[in-house]
N, C-alpha and C positions, 0 to 999 in steps of 0.2 A: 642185209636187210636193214632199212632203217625203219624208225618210230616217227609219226609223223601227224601231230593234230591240231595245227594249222597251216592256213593255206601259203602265209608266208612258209613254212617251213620246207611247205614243198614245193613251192617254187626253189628254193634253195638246195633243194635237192636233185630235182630238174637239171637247172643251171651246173651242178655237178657233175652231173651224169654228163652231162654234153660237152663240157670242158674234157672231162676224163676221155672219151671218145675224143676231142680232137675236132671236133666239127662248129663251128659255127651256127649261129640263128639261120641262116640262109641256107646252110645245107640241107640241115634237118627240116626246115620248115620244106624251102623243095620238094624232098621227098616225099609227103604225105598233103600239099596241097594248102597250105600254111604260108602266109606274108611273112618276112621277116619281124617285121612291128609285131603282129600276132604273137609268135614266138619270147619276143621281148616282154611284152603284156604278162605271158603265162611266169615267165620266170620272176620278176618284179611284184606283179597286181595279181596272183591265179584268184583273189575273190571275183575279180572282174570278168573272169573268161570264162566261156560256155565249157559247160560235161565236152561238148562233142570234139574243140580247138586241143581238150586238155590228153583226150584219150589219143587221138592225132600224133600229139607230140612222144605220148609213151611210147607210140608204137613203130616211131624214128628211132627213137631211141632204145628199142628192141625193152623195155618194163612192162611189168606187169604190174596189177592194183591188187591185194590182197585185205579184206575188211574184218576184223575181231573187233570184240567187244573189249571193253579195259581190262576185264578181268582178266581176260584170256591174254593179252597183249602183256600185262604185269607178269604172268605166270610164262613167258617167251624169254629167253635172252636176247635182247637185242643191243645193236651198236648205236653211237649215236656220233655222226660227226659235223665239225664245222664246215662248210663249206666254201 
C-alpha cells in the first residue's frame, strides 16, 4: 500500500504498477478502452485527466482506491517508494 497526496505522486505510482506488470501504455490502455496518449496523460499530468480515464486504468491494472482521512492515514503503517 502506498501513501499518496498528490496527483503527481500517483501518477507515479501508476507508472509503477504498470512497469512492474511488464505492460506497456498500449496494453493496458487496450484493455479497458483507453488511447495510448490517454494512458500517458494519466501517468505524467493525472491533474489533467478525468475521474472516469483514471479509474479505467486502475482497473487494468487490476488497483483499488482506498480514501482515509490524515489522521487515520498517520495512525497506518505505510511504505513509501520511489518510483
Amino acid at each position: 500500500m502506498y501513501t499518496v497526496s498528490t496527483a503527481d505522486q500517483l501518477g507515479k505510482v501508476l507508472r509503477g504498477y504498470r512497469r512492474q506488470q511488464k505492460k506497456t501504455q498500449t496494453d493496458v490502455g487496450d484493455s479497458v478502452g483507453l488511447l495510448q496518449k490517454t494512458v500517458s496523460l494519466i501517468e505524467r499530468e493525472t491533474e489533467r485527466s478525468s475521474i472516469e480515464s483514471l479509474f479505467k486504468l486502475m482497473s487494468a491494472l487490476n488497483l483499488t482506491m482506498e480514501i482515509r482521512s490524515k489522521d487515520e492515514a498517520s495512525d497506518i503503517e505505510s511504505s513509501t517508494v520511489e518510483w
